[in-house]
Residue, then its C-alpha position, 0 to 999 in steps of 0.5 A: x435141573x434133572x441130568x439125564x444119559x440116554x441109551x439108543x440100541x439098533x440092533x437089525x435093519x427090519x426095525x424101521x421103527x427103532x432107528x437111532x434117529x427115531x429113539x434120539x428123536x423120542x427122547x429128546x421130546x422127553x428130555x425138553x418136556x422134563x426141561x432135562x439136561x442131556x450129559x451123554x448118550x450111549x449107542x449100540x449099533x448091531x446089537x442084540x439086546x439078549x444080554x448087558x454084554x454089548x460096547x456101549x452099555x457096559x462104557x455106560x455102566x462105566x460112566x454110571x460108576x464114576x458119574x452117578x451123582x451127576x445123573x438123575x435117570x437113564x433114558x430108553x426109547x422102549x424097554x426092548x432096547x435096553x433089554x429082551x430078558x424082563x428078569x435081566x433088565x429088572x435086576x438091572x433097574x433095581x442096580x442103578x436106582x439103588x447104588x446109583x439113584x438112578x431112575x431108567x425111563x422108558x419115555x414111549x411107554x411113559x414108565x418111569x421104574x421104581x423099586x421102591x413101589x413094589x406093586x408099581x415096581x412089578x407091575x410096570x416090570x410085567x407090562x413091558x413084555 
């Protein structure tokens, strides 16, 4: 069975659409159709998503170090809430896949990243800005 961690960002009350419940209830979906196994979630509440420096991601970055063999993906809702800046966030993709063998989901957009398909890798990068 795949293990899965997911990461939840909310960052102000004008997006209804990216409540919490709303992102957990999207990857669940995700986690149940890909009969996954949650390990652990991560959640930043009131924070902006213009860089890695918020709480939770980098307790996630931590337990992605000392956990990495016992996860198969890291699940978002959409991109924008694991990252706004598209060469950050496929800098980071491409970390944790390839330290790690970690694969980032964005379950909503129904892109799982891979940087070994350079074309895909790329193109999926491109499409979610």
């Amino acid at each position: 069975m795949k293990k899965v961690i997911r990461y939840l960002r909310f960052s102000s009350l004008g997006q209804s659409n990216g409540s919490i419940e709303a992102q957990e209830l999207c990857t669940d979906k995700w986690i149940s159709d890909n009969c996954a196994e949650l390990v652990d979630t991560f959640v930043d509440v009131g924070k902006s998503a213009k860089t890695f420096e918020r709480p939770d991601f980098i307790r996630l970055q931590e337990f992605v170090s000392k956990h990495h063999k016992t996860v198969d993906y890291l699940l978002v809702d959409q991109m924008d809430r694991f990252s706004r800046n598209a060469g950050d966030a496929l800098t980071m993709i491409k970390e944790l896949q390839k330290k790690y063998k970690i694969q980032v989901v964005s379950v909503t957009e129904g892109i799982t990243f891979d940087y070994e398909v350079r074309e895909t890798f790329l193109e999926q990068g491109c499409s979610f800005y």
